[in-house]
N, CA, C and O of each residue as an XYZ file, in Angstrom:
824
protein
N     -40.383    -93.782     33.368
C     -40.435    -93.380     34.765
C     -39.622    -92.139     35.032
O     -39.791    -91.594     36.122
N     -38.686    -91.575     34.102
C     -37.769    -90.576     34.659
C     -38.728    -89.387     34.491
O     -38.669    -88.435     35.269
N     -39.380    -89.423     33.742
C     -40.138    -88.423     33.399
C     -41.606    -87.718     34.164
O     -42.381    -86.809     33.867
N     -41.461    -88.794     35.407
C     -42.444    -88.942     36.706
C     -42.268    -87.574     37.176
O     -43.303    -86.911     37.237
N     -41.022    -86.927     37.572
C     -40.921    -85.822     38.401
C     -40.888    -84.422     37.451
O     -41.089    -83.342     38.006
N     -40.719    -84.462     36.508
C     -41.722    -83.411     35.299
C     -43.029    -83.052     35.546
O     -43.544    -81.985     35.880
N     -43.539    -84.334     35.278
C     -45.496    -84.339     35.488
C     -45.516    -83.862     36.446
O     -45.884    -82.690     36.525
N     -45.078    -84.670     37.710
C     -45.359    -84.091     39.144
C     -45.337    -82.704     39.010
O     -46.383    -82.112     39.273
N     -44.393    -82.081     38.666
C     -43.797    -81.181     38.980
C     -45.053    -79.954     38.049
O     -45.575    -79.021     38.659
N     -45.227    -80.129     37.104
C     -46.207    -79.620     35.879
C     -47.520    -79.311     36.167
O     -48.039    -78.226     35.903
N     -48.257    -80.560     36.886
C     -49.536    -80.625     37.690
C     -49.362    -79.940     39.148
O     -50.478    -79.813     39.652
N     -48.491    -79.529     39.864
C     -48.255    -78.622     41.109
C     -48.175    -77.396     40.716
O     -48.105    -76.452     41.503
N     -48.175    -77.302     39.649
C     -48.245    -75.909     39.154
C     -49.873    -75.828     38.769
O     -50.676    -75.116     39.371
N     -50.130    -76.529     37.867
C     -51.445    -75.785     36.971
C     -52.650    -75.975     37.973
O     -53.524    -75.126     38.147
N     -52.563    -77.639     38.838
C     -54.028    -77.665     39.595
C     -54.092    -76.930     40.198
O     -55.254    -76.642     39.913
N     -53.649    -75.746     41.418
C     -54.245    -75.165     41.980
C     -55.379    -74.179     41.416
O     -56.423    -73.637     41.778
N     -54.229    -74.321     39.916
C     -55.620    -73.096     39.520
C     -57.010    -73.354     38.955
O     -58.046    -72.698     39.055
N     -56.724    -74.550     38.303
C     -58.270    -75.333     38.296
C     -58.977    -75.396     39.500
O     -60.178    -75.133     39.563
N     -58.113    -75.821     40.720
C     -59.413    -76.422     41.735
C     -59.500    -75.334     42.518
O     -60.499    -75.454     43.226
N     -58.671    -73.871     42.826
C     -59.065    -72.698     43.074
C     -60.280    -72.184     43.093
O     -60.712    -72.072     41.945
N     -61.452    -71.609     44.386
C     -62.475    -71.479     44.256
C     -62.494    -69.626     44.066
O     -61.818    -68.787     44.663
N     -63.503    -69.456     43.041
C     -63.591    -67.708     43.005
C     -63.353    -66.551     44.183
O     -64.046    -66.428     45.193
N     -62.305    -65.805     43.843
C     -62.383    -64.528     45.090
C     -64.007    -64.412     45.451
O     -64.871    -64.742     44.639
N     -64.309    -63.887     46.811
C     -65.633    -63.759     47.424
C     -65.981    -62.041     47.170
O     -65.160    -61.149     47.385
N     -67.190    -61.858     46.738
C     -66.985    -60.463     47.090
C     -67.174    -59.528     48.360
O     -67.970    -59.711     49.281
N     -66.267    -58.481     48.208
C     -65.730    -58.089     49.059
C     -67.293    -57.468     50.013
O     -68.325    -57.130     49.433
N     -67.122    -57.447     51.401
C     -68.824    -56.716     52.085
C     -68.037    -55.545     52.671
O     -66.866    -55.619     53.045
N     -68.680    -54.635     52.704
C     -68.494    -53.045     53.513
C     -67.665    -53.701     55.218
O     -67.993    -54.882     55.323
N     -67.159    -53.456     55.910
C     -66.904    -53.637     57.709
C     -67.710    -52.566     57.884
O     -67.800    -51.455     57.361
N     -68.531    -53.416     59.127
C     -69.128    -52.570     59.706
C     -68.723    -51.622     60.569
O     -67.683    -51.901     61.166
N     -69.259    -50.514     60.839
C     -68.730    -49.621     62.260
C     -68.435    -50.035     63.052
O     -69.208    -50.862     63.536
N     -67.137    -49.781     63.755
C     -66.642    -50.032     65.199
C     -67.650    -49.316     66.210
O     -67.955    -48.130     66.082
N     -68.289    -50.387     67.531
C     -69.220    -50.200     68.288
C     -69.258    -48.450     68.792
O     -70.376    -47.960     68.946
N     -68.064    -47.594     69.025
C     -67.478    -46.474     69.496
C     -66.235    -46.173     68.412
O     -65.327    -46.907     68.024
N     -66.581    -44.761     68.079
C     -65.537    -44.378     67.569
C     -65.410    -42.746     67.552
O     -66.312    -42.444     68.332
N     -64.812    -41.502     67.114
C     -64.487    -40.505     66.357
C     -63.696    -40.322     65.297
O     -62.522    -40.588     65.037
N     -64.860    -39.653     64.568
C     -64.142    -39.451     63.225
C     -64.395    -37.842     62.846
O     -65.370    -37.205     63.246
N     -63.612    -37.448     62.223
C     -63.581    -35.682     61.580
C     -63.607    -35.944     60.180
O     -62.709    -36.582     59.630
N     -64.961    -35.309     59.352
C     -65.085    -35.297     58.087
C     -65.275    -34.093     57.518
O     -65.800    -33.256     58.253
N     -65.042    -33.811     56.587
C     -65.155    -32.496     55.675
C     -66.305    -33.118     54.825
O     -66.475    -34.236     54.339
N     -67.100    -31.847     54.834
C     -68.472    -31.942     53.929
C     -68.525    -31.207     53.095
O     -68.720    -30.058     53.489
N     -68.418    -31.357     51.785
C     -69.253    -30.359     50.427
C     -70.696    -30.903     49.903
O     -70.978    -31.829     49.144
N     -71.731    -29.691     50.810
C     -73.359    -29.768     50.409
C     -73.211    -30.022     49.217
O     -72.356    -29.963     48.333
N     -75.139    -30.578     49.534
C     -75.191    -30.151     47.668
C     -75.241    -28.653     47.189
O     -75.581    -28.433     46.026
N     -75.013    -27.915     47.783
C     -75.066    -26.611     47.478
C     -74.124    -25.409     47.332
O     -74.228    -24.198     47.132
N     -73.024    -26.437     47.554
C     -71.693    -26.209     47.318
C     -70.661    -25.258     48.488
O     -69.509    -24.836     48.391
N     -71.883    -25.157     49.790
C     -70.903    -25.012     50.576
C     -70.373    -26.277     51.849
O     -70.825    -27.405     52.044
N     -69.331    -25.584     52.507
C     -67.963    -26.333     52.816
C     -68.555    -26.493     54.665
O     -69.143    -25.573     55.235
N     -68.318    -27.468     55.146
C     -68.502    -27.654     56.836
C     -67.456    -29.248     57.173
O     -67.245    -30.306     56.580
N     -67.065    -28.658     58.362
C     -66.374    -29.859     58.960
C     -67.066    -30.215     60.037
O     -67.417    -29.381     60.872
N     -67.382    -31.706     60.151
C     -67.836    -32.824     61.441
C     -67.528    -33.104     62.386
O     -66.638    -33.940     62.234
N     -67.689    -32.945     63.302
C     -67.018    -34.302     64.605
C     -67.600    -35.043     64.822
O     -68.653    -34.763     65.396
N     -67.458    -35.719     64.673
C     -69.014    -37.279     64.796
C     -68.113    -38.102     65.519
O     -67.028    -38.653     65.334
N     -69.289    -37.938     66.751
C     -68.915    -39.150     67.731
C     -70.027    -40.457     67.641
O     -71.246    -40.331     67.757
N     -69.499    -41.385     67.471
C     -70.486    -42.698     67.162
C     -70.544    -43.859     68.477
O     -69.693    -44.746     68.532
N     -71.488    -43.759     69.370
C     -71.369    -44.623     70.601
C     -72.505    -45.698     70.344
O     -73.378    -45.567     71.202
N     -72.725    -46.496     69.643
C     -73.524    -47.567     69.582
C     -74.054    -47.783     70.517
O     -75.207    -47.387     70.687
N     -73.198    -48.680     71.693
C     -73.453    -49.353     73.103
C     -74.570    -48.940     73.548
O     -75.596    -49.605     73.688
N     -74.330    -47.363     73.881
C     -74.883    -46.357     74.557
C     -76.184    -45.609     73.784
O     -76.805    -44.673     74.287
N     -76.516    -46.277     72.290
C     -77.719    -45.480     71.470
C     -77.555    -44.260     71.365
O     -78.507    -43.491     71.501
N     -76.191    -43.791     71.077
C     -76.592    -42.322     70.640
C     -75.252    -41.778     69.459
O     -74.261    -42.452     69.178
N     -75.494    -40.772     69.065
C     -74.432    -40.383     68.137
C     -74.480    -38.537     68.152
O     -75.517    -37.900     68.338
N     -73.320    -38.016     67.949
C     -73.250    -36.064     68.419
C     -72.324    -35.934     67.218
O     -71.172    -36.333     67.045
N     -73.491    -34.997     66.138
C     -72.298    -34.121     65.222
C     -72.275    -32.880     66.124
O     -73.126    -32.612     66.972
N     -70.907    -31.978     65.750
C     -70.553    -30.947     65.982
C     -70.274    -30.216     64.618
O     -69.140    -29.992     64.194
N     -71.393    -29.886     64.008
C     -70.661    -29.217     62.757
C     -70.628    -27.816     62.865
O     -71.305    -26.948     63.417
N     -69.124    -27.903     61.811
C     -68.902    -26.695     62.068
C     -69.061    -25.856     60.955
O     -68.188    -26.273     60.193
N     -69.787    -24.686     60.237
C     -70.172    -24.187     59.145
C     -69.038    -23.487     58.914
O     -68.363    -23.019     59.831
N     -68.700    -23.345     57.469
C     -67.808    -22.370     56.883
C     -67.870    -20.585     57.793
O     -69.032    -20.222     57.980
N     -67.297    -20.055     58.062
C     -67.723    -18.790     58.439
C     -68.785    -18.772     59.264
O     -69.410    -17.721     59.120
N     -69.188    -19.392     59.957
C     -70.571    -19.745     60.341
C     -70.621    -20.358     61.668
O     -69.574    -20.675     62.233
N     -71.522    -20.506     62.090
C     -71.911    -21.024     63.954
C     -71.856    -22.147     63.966
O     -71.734    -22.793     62.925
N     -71.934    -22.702     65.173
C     -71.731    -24.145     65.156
C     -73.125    -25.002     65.513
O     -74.086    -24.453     66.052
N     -73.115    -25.940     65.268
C     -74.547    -26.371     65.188
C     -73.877    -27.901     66.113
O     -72.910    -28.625     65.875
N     -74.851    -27.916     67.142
C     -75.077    -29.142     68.104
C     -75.742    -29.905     67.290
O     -76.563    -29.294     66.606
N     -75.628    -31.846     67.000
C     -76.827    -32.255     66.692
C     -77.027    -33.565     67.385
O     -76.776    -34.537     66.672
N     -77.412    -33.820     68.583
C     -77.313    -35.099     69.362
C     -77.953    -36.111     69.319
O     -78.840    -36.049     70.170
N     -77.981    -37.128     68.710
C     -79.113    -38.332     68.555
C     -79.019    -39.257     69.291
O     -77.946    -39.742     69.651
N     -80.504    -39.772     69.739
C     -80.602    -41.189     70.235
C     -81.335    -42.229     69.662
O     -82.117    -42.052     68.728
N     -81.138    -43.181     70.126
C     -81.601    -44.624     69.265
C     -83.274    -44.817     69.459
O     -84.034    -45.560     68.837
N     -83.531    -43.965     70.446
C     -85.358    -43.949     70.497
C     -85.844    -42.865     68.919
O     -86.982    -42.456     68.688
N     -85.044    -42.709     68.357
C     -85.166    -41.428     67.127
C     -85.914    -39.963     67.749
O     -86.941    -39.540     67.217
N     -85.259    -39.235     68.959
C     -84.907    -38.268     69.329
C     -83.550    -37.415     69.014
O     -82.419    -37.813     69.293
N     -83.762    -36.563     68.582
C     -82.510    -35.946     67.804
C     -82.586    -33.898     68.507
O     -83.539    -33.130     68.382
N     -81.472    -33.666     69.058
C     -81.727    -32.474     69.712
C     -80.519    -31.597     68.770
O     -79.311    -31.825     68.834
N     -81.195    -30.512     67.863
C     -80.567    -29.612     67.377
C     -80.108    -28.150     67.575
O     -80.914    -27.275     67.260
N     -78.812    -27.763     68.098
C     -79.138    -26.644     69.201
C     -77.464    -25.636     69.077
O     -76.325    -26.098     69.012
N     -77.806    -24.508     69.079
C     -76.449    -23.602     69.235
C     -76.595    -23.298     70.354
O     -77.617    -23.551     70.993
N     -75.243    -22.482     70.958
C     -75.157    -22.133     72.542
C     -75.345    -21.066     72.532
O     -74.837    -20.474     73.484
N     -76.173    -20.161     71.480
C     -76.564    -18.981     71.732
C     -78.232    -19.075     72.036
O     -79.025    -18.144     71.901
N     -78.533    -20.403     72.465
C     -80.270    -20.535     73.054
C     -80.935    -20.810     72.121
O     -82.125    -20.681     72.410
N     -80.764    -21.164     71.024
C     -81.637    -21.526     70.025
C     -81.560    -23.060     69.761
O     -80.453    -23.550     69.535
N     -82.866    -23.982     69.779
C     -83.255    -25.336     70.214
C     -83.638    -25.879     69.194
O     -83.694    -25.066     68.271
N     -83.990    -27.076     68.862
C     -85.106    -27.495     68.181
C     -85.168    -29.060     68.441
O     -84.110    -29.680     68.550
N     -86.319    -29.671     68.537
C     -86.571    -31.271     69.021
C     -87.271    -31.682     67.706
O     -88.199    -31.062     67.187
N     -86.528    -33.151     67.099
C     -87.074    -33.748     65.813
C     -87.127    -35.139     66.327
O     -86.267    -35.970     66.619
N     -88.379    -35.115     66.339
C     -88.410    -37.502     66.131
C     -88.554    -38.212     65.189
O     -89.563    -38.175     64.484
N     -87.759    -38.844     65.036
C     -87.515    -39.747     63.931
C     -88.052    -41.296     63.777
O     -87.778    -42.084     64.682
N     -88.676    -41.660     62.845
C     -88.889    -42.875     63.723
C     -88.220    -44.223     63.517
O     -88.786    -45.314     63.440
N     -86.727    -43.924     63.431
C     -85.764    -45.024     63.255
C     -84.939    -43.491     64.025
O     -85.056    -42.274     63.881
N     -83.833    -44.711     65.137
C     -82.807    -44.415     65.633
C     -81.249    -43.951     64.488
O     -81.251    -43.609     63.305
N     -80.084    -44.129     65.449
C     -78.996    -43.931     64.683
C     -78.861    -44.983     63.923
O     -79.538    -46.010     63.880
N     -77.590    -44.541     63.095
C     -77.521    -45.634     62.108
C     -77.264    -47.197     62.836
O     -77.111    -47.207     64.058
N     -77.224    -48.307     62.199
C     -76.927    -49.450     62.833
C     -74.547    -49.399     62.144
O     -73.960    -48.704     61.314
N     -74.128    -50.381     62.984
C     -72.966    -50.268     62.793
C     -72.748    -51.564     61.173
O     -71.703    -51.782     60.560
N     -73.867    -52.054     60.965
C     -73.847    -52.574     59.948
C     -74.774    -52.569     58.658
O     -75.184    -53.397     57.844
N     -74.942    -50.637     58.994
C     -76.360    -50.130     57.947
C     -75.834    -50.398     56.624
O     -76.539    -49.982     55.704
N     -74.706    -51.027     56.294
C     -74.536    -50.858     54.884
C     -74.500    -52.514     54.389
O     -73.894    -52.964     53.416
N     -75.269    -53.195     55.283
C     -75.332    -54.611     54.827
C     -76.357    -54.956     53.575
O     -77.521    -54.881     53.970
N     -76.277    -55.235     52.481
C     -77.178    -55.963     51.517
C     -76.572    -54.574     50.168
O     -77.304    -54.310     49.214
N     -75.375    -53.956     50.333
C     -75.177    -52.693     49.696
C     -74.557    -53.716     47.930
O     -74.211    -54.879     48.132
N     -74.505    -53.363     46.901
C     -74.006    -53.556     46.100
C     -72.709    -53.176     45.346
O     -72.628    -52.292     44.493
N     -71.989    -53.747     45.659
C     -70.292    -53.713     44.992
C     -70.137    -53.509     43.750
O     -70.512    -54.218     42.816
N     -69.404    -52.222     43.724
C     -69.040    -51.670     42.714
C     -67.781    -51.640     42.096
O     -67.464    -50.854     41.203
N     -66.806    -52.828     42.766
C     -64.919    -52.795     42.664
C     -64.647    -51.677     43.032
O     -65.302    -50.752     43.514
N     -63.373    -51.863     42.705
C     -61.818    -51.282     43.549
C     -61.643    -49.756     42.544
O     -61.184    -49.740     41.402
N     -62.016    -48.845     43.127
C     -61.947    -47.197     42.594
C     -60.426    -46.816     43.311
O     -59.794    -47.420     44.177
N     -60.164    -45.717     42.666
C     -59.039    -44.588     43.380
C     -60.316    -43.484     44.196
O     -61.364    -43.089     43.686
N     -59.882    -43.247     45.334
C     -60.766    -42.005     46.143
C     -59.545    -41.328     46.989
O     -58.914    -41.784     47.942
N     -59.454    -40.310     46.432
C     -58.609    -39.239     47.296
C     -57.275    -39.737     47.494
O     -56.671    -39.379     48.505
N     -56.583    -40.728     46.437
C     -55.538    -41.052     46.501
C     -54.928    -42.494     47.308
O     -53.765    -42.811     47.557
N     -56.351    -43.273     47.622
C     -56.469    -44.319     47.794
C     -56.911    -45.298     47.306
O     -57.597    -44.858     46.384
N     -56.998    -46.523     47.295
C     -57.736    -47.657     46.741
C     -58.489    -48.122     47.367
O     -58.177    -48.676     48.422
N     -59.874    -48.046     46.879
C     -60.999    -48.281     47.477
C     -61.785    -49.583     47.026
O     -61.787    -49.980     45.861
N     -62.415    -50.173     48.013
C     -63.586    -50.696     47.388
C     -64.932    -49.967     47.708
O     -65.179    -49.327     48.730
N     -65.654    -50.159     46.767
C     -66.998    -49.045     46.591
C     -68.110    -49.479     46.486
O     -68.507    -50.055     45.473
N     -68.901    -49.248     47.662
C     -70.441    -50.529     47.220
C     -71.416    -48.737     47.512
O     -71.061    -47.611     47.863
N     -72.826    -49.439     47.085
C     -73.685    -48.363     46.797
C     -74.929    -48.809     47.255
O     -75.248    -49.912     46.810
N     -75.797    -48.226     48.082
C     -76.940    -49.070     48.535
C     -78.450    -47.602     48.167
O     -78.588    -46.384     48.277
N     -79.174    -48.710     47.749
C     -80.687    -47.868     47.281
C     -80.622    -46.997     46.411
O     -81.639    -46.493     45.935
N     -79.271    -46.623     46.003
C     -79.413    -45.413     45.339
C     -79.192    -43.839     45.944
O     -79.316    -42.735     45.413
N     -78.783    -44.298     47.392
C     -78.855    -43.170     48.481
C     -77.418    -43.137     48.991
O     -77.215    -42.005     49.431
N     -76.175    -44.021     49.135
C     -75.287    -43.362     49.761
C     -73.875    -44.453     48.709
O     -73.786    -45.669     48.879
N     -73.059    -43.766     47.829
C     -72.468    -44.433     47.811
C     -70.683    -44.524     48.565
O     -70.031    -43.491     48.417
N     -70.127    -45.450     49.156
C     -68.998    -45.726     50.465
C     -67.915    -46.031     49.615
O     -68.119    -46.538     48.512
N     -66.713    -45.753     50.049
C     -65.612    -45.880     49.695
C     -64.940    -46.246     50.736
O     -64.975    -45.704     51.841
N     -64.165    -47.385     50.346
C     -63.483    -48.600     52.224
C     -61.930    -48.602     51.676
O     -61.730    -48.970     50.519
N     -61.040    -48.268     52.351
C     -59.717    -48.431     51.956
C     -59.672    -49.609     52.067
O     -60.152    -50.253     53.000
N     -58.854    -50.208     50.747
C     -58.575    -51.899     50.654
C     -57.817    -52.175     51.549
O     -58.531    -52.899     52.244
N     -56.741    -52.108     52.103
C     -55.885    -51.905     52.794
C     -55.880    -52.260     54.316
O     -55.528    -53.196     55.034
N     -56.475    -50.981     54.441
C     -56.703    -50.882     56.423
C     -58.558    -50.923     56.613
O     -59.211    -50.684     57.628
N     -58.961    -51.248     55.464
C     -60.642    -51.374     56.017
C     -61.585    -50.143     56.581
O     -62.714    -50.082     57.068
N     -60.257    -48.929     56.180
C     -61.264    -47.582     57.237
C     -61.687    -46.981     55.816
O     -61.117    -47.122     54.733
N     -63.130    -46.099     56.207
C     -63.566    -45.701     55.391
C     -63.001    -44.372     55.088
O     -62.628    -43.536     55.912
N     -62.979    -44.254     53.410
C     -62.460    -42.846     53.521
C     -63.556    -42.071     52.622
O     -63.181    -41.331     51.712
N     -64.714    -42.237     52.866
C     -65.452    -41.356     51.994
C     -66.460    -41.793     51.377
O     -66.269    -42.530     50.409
N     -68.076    -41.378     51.864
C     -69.015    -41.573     51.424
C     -69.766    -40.494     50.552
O     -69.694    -39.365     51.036
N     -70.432    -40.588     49.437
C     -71.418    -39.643     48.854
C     -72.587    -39.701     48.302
O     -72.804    -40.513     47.403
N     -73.800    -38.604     48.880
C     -75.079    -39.301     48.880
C     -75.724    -38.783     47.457
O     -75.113    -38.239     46.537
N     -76.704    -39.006     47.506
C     -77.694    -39.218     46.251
C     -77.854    -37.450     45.825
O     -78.405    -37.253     44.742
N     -77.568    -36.650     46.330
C     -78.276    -35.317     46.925
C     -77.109    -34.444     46.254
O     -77.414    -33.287     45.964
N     -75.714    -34.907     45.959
C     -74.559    -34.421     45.876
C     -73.693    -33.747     47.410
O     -72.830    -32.870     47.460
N     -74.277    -34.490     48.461
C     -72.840    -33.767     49.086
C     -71.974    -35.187     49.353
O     -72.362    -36.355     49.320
N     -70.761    -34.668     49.607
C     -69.930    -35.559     49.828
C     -68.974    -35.356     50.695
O     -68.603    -34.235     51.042
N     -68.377    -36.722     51.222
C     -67.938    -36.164     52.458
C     -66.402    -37.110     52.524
O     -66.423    -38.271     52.116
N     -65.331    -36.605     52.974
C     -64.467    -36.681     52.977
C     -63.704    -37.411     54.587
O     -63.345    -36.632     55.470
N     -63.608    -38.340     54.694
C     -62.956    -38.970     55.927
C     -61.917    -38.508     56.482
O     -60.984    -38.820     55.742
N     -61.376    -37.711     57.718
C     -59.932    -37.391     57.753
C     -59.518    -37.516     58.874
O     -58.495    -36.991     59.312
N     -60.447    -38.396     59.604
C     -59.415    -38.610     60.729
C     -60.878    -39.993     61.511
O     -62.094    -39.846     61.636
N     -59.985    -41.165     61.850
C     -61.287    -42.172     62.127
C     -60.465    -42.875     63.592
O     -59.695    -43.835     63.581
N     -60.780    -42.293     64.459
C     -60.025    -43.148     65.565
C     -61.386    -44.133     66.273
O     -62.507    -43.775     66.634
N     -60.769    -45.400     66.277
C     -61.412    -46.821     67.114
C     -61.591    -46.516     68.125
O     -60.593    -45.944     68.562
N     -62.595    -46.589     69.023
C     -62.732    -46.893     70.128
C     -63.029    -45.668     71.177
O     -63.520    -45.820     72.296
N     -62.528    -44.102     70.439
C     -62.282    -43.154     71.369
C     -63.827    -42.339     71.691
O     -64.370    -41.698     70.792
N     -64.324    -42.433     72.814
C     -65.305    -42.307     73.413
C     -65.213    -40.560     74.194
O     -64.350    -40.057     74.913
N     -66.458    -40.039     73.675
C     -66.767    -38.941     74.242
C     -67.622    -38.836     75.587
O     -68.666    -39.479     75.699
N     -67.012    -37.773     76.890
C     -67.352    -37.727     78.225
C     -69.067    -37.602     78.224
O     -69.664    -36.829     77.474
N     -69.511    -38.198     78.871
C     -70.749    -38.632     79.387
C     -72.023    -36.912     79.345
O     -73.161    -36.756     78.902
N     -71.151    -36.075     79.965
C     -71.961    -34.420     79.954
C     -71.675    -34.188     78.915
O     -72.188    -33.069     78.933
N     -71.076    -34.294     77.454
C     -71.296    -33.496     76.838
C     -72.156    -34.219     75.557
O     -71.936    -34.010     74.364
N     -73.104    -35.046     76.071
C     -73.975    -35.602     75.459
C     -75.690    -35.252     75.759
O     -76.750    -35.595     75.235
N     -75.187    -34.169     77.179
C     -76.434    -33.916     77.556
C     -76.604    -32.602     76.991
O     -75.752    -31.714     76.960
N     -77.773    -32.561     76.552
C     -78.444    -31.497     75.116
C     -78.768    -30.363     76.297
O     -78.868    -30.848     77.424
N     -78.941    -28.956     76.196
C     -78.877    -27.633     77.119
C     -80.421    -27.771     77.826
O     -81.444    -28.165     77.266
N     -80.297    -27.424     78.915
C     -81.647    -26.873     78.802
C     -82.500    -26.240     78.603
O     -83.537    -26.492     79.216
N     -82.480    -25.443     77.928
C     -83.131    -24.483     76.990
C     -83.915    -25.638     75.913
O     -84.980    -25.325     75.381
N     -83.367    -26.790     75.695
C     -83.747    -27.483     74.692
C     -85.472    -28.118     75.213
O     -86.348    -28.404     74.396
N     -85.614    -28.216     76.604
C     -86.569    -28.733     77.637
C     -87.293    -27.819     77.934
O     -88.028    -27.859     78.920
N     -87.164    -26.172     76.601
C     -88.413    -25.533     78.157
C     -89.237    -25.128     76.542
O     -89.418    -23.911     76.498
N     -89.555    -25.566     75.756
C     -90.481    -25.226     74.607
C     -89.350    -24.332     74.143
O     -89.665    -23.373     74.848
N     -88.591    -24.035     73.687
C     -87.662    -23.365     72.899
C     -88.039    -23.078     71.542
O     -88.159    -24.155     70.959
N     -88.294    -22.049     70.726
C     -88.912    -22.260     69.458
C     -87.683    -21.242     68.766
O     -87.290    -20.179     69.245
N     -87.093    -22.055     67.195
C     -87.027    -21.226     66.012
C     -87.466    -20.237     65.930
O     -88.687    -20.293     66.078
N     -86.992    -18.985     65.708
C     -87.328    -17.933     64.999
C     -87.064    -18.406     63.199
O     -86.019    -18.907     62.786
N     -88.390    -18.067     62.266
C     -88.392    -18.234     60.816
C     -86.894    -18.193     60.277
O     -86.325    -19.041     59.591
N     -86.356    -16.870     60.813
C     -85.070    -16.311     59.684
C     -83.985    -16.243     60.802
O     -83.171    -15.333     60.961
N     -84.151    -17.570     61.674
C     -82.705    -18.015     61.875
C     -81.679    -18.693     61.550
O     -81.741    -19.879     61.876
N     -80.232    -18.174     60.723
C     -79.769    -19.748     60.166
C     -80.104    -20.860     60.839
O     -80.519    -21.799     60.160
N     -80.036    -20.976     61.872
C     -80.192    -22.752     62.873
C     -81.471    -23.507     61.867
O     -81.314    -24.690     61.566
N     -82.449    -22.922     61.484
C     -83.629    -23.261     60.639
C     -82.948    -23.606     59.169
O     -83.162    -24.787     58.895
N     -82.372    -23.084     58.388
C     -81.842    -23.627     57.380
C     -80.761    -24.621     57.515
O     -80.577    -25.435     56.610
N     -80.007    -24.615     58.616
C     -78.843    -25.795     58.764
C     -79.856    -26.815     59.188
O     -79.660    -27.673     58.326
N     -80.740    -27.248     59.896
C     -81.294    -28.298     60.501
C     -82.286    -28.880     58.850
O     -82.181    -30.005     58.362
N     -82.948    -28.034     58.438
C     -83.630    -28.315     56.868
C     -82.764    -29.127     56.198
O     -83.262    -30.196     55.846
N     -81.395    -28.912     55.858
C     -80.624    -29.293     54.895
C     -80.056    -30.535     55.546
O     -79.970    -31.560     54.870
N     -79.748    -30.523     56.529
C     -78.940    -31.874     57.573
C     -79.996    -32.833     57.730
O     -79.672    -34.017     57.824
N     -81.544    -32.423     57.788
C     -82.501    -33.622     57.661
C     -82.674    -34.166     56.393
O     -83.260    -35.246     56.308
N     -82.310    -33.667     55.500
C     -82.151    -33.651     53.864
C     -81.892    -35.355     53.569
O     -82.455    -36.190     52.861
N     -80.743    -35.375     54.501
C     -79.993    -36.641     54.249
C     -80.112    -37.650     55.473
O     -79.280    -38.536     55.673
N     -81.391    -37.396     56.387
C     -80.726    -37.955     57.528
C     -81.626    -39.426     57.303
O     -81.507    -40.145     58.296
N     -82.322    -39.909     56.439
C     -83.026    -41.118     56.331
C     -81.685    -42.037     56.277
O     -81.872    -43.250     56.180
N     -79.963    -41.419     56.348
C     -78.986    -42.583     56.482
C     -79.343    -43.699     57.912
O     -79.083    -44.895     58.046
N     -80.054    -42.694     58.877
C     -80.011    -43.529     60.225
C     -80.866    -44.754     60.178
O     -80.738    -45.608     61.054
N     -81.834    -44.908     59.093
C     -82.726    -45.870     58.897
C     -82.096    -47.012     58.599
O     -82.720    -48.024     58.919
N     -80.770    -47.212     57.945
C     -79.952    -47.784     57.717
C     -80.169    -48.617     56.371
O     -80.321    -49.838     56.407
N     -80.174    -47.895     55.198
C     -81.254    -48.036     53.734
C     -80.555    -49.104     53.255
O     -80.891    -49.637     52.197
């Protein structure tokens, strides 16, 4: 009998790890309903642009502001009917329908896990879906720091604030965009909108 509180003591150790059920694997978090985030982009073509992406779910719509290396700035305003208004403030327009809206806040559901990577000096977990975008999620705090698509550009997370919501007018696209506005052939706005639709089957939510 003295030897009762040994065993005890022996089996409080080892069963948990027998009757321990397997870590789960880990799923992407989905997008917060509203947010802003600022990303740095390297095309596949090896040039450089920074984002402002405002993401308003609630409300069906989403506004990059990119900004080109040396270069103009390009409006790109989407709504969840897959209307997308592409436009500089020097009068140059263009209207694209899509026929899937913005992304969903949980487009990366059914994605496949790839474990825990280093990305930009963080620890990530890394899932990859279709073959089209693969995500990098800080283990940590759950924010993403960096997705890259099939195409080679990649994009760099650097600033992701919850919740912060952009004013109501500056979602409304110019009017110039409403009166038949047409491209000229050999305007950049025509090659930035080509290359940004490149990748935009993300809104389908693959």
């Amino acid at each position: 009998m003295k030897f009762c509180p040994l065993i005890s003591l022996f089996l409080s150790l080892i069963l948990p790890s027998w009757s321990s059920e397997p870590t789960p694997t880990p799923t992407p978090t989905p997008w917060p309903s509203q947010f802003h985030s600022t990303l740095m982009l390297n095309t596949s073509v090896g040039t450089l642009q920074i984002n402002e992406l405002w993401y308003d779910w609630p409300n069906g719509r989403n506004l990059n502001i990119i900004y080109k290396q040396l270069g103009e700035i390009l409006y790109d305003v989407e709504w969840n009917n897959g209307t997308s208004y592409y436009y500089t403030l020097d009068g140059q327009c263009t209207t694209v329908h899509f026929p899937v809206g913005i992304p969903r806040p949980d487009f990366l559901d059914g994605a496949n896990y790839l474990g825990q990577h280093h990305k930009d000096g963080f620890l990530c977990n890394l899932w990859e879906k279709a073959g089209f975008i693969w995500y990098y999620e800080d283990v940590l705090t759950k924010r993403p720091v960096a997705w890259d698509f099939y195409s080679g550009m990649t994009t760099q997370v650097m600033t992701f604030e919850v919740g912060k919501v952009l004013n109501d007018s500056s979602w409304q696209a110019p009017v110039y965009c409403f009166e038949d506005a047409k491209l000229k052939q050999d305007h950049p706005l025509l090659e930035s909108i080509t290359f940004w639709l490149n990748d935009k089957c993300l809104a389908s939510g693959v």
